[in-house]
C-alpha positions in Angstrom: -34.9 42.1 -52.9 -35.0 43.7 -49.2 -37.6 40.6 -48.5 -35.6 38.1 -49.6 -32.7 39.2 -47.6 -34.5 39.4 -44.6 -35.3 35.9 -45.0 -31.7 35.3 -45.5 -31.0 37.0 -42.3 -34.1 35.5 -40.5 -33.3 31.8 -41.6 -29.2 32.0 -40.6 -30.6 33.7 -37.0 -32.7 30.6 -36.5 -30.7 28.0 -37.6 -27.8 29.6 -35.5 -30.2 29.8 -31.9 -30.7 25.7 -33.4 -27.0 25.1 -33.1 -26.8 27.1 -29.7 -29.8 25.3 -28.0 -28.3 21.9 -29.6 -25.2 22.5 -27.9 -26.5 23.2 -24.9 -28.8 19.9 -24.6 -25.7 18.2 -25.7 -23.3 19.5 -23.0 -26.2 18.8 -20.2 -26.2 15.4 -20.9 -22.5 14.7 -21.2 -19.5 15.7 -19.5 -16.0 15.4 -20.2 -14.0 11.9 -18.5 -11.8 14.9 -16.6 -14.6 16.8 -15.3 -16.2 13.3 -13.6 -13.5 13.0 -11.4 -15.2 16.3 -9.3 -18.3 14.6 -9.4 -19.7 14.2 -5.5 -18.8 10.7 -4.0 -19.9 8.9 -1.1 -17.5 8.7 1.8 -15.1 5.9 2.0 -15.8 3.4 4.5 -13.9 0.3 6.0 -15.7 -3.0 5.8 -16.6 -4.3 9.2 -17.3 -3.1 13.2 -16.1 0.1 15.0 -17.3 1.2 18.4 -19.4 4.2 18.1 -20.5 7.0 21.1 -23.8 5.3 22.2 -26.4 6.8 24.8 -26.0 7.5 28.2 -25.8 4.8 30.8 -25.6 5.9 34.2 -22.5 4.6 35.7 -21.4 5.9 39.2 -17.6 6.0 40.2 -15.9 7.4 43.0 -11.8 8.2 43.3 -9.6 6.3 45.5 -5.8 6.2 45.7 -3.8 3.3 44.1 0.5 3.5 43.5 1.7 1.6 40.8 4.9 -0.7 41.3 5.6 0.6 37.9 3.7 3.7 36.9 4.5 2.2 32.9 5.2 -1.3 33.0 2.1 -3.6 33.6 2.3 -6.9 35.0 0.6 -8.4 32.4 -1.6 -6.8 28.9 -4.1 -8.8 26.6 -6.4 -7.7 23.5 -9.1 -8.7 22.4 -10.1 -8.3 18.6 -13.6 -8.1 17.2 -15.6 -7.2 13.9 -18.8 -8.9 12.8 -19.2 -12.3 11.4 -18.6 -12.2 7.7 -15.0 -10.1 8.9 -13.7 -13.0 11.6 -14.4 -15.2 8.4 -12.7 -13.6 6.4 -9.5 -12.5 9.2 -9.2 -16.5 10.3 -11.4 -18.6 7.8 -12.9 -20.7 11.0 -16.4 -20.7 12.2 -16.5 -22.9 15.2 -17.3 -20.1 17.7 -18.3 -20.2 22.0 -19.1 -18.3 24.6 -17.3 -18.1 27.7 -14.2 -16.4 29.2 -11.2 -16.0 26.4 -8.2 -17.7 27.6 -5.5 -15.5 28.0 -2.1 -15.5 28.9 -0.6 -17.7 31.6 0.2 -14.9 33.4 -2.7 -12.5 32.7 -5.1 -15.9 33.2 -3.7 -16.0 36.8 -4.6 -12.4 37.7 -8.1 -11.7 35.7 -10.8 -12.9 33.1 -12.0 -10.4 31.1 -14.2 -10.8 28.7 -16.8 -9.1 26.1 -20.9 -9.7 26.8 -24.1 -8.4 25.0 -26.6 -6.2 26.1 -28.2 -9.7 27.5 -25.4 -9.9 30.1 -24.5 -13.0 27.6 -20.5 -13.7 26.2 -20.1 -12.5 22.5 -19.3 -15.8 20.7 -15.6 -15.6 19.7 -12.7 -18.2 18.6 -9.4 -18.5 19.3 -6.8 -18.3 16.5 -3.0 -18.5 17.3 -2.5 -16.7 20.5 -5.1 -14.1 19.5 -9.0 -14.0 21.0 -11.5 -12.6 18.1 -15.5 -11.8 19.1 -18.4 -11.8 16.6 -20.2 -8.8 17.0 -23.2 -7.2 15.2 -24.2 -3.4 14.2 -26.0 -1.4 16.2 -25.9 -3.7 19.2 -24.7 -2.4 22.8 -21.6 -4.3 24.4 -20.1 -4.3 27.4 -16.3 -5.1 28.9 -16.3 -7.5 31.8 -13.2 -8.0 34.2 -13.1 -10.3 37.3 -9.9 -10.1 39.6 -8.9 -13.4 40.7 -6.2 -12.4 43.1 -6.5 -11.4 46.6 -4.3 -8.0 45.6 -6.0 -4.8 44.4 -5.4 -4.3 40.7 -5.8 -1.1 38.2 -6.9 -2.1 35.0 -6.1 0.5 32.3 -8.7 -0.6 28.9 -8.6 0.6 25.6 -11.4 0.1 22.9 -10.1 1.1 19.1 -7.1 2.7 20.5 -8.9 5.3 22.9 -8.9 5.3 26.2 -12.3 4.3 28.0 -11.9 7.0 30.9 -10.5 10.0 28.8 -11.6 8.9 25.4 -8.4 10.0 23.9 -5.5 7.6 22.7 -4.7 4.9 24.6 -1.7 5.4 27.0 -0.3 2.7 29.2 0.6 6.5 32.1 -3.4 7.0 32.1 -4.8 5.9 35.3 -8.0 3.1 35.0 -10.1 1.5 37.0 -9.4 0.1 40.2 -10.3 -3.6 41.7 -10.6 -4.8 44.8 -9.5 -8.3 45.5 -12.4 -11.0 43.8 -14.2 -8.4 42.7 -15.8 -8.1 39.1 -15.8 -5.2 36.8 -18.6 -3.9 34.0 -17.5 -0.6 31.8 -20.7 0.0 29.7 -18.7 2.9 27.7 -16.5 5.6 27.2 -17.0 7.9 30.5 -18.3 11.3 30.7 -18.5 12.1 34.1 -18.4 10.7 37.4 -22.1 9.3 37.1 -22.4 8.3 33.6 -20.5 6.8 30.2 -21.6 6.8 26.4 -22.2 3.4 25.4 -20.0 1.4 23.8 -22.0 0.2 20.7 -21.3 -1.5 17.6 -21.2 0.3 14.6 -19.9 1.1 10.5 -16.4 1.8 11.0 -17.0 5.2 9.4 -19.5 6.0 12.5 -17.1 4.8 14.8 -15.7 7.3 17.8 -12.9 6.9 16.4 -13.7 8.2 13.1 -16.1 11.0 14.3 -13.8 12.2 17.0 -10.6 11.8 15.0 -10.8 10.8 11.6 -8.6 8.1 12.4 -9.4 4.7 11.9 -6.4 2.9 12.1 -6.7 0.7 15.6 -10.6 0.3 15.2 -11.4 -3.4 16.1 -9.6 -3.9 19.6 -10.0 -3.9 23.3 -7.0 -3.8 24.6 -6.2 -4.1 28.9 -3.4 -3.9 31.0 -3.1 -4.7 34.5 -0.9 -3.1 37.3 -0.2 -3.9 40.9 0.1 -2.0 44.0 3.5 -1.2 45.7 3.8 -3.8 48.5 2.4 -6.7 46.2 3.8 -9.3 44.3 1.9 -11.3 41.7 3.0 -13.6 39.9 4.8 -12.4 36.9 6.6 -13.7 33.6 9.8 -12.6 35.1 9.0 -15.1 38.2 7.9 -17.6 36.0 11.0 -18.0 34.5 13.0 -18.0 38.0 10.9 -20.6 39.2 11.4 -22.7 36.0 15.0 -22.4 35.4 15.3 -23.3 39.4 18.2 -25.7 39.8 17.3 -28.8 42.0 20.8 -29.9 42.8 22.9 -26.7 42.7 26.0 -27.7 45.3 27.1 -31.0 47.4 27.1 -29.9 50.9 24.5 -28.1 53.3 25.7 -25.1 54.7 24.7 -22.6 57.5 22.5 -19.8 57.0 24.4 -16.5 57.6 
């Protein structure tokens, strides 16, 4: 009698350890539809170019003095907007592209070119699209922002690449100072600067790598170069505002000449 209930006992002991190991294979292999939403997941990622921190390129500046006619009104602004191939399709649905200067506004077009080149020295193909200039760029590649002054004035030109500043590296602010131009000259910003001697290169990259997202977590103006120009007290380029004097100009105003006072 005592060896039969010790079989009892034995067999329920095993047959309970059976269930327990079971269970335990069972919940390894499965979880509950809840419990997947804490699983680990990738980090979310825009489709398309940012501009990342690149190397160091030694780029040598010195300071100089410059006095805005308005310290927060430019004379003229321009963007240009760029992501890679497969995005500018998908943003204008043309595929036409050149190289060359964008054509800008009449009244930015009479003050400067500016333009976005390869590590070559050769234009980024781009379109135009409505008023707006878009560039085909490609991952991992090193670009550059080229301005030429076509004026015989000196000009500051404040730039921008995905809404940060390209002196500061900080968000873009039309009171930051930029980089000033002597009359006909031509301007190459390589990247976002780091000292007097050198910049980080701009280069293209995953939005999620961007400087942008690194620096800030904030993607929102990733894909745009943006410029503004400013004159010097004393000078008076041709603005929108003149423009419109000269073109609203009445050729036949009165009937009689009269003396100058």
């Amino acid at each position: 009698m005592k060896n039969l209930s010790l079989h009892f006992y034995l067999g329920l002991l095993a047959a309970l350890l059976s269930c327990s190991c079971a269970s335990q294979v069972s919940n390894s292999g499965s979880v509950s539809r809840a419990g997947a939403a804490r699983f680990a997941q990738a980090p979310a990622d825009r489709p398309g170019l940012g501009t990342k921190w690149g190397e160091t390129r030694t780029s040598r500046v010195d300071w100089t003095t410059f006095h805005r006619t308005d310290p927060l009104y430019p004379v003229a602004m321009a963007a240009i907007y760029y992501n890679d191939e497969a995005g500018i399709r998908a943003m204008t649905g043309v595929t036409p592209w050149r190289r060359g200067w964008p054509l800008l506004p009449p009244t930015m077009e009479s003050l400067i070119s500016i333009g976005l080149k390869d590590q070559s020295g050769r234009f980024l193909p781009g379109l135009i699209v409505g008023d707006r200039w878009f560039v085909i760029g490609e991952e991992g590649r090193r670009y550059s922002i080229v301005v030429r002054n076509k004026t015989n004035l000196r000009l500051e030109v404040v730039l921008s690449a995905d809404g940060l500043d390209v002196i500061d590296g900080r968000k873009a602010s039309l009171g930051k100072p930029g980089y000033i131009m002597a009359p006909h000259s031509q301007l190459k910003v390589e990247g976002f600067r780091q000292n007097m001697d050198a910049v980080a290169a701009f280069r293209f990259s995953p939005v999620r790598e961007s400087y942008a997202a690194e620096k800030y977590h904030n993607t929102k103006n990733v894909g745009v170069i943006g410029v503004a120009i400013f004159n010097e007290a004393g000078t008076y380029p041709s603005t929108d505002a003149e423009t419109g004097k000269r073109l609203n100009a009445n050729p036949f105003p009165g009937h009689f000449a009269t003396p100058p006072r």
